[in-house]
Structures are given as structure tokens and as C-alpha cells.
ROSE-4610 file (N, C-alpha, C; in Angstrom, 1 decimal, always signed):
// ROSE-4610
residu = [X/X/X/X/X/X/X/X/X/X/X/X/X/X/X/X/X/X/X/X/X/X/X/X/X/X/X/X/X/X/X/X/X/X/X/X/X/X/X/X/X/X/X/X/X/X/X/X/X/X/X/X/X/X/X/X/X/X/X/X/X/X/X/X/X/X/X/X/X/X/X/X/X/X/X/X/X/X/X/X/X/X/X/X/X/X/X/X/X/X/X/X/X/X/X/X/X/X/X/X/X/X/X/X/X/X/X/X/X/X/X/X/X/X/X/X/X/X/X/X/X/X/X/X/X/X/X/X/X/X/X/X/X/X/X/X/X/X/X/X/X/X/X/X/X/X/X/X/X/X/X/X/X/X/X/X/X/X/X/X/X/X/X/X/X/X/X/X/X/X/X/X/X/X/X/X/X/X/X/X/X/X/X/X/X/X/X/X/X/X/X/X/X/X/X/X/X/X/X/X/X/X/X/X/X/X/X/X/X/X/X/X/X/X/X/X/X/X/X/X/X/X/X/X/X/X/X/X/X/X/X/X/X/X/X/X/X/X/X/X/X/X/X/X/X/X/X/X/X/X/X/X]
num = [1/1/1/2/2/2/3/3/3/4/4/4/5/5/5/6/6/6/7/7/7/8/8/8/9/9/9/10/10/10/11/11/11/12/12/12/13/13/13/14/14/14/15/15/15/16/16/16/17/17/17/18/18/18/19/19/19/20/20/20/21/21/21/22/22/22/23/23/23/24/24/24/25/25/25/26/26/26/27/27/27/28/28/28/29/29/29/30/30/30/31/31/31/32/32/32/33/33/33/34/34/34/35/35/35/36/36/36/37/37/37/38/38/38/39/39/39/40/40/40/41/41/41/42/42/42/43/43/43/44/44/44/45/45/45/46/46/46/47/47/47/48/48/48/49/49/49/50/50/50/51/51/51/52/52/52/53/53/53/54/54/54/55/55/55/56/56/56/57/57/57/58/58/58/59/59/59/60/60/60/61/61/61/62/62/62/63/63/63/64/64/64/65/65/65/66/66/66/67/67/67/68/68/68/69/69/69/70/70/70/71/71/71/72/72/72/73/73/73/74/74/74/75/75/75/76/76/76/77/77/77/78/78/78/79/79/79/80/80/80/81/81/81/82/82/82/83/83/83/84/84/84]
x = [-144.5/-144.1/-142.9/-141.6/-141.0/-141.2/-142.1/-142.5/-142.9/-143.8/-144.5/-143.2/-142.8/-141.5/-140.8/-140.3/-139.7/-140.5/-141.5/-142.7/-142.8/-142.9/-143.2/-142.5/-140.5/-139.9/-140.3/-140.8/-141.0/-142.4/-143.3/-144.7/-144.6/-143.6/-143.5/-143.0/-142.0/-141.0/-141.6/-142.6/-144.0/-144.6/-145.0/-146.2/-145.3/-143.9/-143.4/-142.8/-142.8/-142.7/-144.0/-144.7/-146.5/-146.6/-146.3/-146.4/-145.4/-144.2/-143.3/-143.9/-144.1/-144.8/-146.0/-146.6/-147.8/-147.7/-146.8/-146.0/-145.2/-144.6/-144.3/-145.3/-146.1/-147.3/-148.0/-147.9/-148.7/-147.8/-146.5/-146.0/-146.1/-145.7/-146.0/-147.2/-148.1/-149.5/-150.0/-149.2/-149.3/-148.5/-146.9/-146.2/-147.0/-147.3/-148.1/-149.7/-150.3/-151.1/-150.3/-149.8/-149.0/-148.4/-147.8/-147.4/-148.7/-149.8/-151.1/-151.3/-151.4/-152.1/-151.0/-149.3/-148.5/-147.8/-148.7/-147.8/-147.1/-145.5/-144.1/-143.8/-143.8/-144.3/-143.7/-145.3/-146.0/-145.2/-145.1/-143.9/-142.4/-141.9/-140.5/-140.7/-141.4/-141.5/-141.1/-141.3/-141.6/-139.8/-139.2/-137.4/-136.5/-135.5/-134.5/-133.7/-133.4/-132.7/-131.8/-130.8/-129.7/-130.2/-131.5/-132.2/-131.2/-131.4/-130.9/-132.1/-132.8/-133.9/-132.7/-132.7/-132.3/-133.3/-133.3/-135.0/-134.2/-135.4/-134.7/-135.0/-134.7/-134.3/-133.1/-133.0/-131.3/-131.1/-130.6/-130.1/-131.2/-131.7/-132.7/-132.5/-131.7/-131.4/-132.8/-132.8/-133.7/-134.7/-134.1/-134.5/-135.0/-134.8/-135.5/-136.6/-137.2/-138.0/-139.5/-139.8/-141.1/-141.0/-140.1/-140.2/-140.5/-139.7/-140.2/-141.4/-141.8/-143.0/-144.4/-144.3/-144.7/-145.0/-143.5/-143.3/-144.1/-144.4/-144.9/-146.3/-146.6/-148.6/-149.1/-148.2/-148.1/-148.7/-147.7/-146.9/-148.6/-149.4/-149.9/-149.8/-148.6/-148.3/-149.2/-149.8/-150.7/-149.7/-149.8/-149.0/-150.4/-150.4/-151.1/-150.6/-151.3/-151.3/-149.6/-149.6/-148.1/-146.6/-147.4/-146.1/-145.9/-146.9/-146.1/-147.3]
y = [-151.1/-149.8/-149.3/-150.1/-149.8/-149.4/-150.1/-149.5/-148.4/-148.3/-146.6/-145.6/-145.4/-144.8/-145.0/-145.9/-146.1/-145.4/-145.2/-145.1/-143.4/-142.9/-141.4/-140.9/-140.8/-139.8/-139.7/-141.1/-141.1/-140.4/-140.6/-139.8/-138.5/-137.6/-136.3/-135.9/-136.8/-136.3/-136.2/-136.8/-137.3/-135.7/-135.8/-134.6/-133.2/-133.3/-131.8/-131.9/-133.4/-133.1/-133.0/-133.1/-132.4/-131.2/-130.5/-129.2/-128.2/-128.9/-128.3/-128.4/-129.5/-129.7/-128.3/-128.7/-127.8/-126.5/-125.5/-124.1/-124.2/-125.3/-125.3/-125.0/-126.0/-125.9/-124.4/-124.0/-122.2/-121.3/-121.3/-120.2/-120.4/-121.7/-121.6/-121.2/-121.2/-121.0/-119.5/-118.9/-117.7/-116.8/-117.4/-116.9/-117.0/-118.5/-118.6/-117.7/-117.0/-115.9/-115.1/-114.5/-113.4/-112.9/-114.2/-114.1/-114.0/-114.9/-114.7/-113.6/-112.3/-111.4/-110.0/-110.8/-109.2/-108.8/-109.3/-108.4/-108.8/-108.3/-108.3/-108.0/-106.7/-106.6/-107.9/-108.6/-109.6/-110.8/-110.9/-112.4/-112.4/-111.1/-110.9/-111.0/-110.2/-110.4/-111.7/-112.9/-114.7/-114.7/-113.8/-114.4/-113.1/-114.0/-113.3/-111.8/-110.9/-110.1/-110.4/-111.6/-112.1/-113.3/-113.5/-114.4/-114.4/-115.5/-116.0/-116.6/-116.1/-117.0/-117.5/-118.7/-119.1/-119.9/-119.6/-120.8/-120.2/-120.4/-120.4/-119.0/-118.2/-116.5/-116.4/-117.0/-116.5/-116.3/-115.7/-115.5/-114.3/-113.9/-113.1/-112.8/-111.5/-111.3/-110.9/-111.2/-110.9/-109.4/-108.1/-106.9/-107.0/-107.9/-108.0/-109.1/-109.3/-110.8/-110.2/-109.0/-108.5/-107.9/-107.4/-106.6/-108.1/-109.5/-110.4/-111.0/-111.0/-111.5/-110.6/-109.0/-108.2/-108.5/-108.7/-109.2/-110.6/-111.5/-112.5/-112.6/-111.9/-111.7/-111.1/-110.1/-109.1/-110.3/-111.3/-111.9/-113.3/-113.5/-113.8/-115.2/-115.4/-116.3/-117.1/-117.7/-118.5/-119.8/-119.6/-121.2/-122.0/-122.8/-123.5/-123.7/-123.3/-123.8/-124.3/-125.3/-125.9/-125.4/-123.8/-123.3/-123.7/-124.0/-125.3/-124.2]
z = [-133.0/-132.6/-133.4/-133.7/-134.2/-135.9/-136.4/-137.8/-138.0/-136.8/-136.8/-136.7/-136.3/-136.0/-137.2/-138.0/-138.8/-140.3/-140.3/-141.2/-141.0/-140.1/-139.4/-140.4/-140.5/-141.6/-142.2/-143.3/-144.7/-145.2/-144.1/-144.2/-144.4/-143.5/-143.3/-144.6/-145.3/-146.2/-147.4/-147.8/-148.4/-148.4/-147.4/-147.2/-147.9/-147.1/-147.9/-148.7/-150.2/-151.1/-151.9/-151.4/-151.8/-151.8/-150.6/-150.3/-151.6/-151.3/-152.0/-154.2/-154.1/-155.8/-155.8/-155.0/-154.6/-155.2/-154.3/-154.5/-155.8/-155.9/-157.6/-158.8/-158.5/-159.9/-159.3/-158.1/-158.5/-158.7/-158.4/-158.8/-160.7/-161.8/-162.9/-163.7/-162.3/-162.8/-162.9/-161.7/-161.8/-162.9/-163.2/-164.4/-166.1/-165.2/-167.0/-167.3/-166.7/-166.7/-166.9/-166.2/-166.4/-168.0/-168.4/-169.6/-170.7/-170.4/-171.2/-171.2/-170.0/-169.8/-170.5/-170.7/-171.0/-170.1/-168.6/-167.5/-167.3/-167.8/-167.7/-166.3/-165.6/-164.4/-163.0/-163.5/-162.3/-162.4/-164.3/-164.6/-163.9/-164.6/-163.8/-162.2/-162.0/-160.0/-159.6/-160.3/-160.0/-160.0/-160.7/-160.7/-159.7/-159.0/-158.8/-159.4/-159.2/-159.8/-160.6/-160.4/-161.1/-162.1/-162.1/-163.1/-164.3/-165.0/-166.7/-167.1/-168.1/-169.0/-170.4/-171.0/-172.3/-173.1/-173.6/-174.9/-176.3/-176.9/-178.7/-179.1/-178.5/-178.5/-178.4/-177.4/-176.5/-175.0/-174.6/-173.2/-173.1/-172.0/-172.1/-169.9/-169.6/-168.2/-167.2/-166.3/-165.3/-165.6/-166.3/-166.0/-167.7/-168.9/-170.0/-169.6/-168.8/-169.1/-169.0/-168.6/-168.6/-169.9/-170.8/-172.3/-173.1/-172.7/-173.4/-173.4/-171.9/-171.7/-172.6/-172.5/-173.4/-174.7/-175.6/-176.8/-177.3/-176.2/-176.4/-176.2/-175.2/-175.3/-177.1/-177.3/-178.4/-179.7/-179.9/-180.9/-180.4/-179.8/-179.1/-179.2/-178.1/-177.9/-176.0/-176.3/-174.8/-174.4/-172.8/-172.1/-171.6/-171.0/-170.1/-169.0/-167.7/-166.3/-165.8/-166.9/-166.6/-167.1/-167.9/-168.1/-169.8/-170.7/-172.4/-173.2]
């Protein structure tokens, strides 16, 4: 009895770090279309107002990331599922 109980947290903590991975790989999944497709839009929607993007451009703020994501369908650049 005591194991089960002792066993229970770790199970739960388990499950909502699944859940949580989970909502991770679709929100990337849904950015990374977005970015295939151009729509700046739907991509930016995925960040905070006060967003910072930095990669090997530069600093790139929350209200440019749909002109980038634009620039990058353009330039035709494709991610996979995982965001690469």
C-alpha cells in the first residue's frame, strides 16, 4: 500500500509532463506551417506582445515576426513539424 501511494505523484507528474511535451510539439507544429504557408498573421499570434525572436538576422520584436515569417516563405525557406 505504501508503494502505491508513494508511486501515485510520480505517475501523475509523468502524465503532465506528456501532456505538457504534447502542447509543446503542436504549438511548433502549428508555427512551423504557418511559417511554410507565409502567414505572419497565424505565426506571430503563437508569441506574446513583448516577444524577442534572435537567430542569425538579429533581434527581430514581437510586431516584425509576421513581416519575417513573410520574408521567409518568400525567400522559400520550409521548417519541419519540429520547428529545423
Amino acid at each position: 500500500m505504501a508503494l502505491a501511494i508513494a508511486v501515485a505523484p510520480i505517475t501523475r507528474a509523468q502524465q503532465a509532463d506528456d501532456q505538457t511535451k504534447q502542447a509543446i510539439e503542436t504549438m511548433v507544429a502549428k508555427w512551423a506551417q504557418a511559417v511554410n504557408k507565409g502567414d505572419g498573421e497565424t505565426a506571430s499570434s503563437l508569441f506574446t506582445p513583448d516577444a524577442i525572436n534572435i537567430d542569425v538576422y538579429g533581434r527581430t520584436s514581437s510586431a516584425q515576426l509576421g513581416e519575417l515569417t513573410q520574408k521567409s516563405a518568400r525567400r522559400g525557406h520550409q521548417l519541419d513539424e519540429q520547428g529545423r
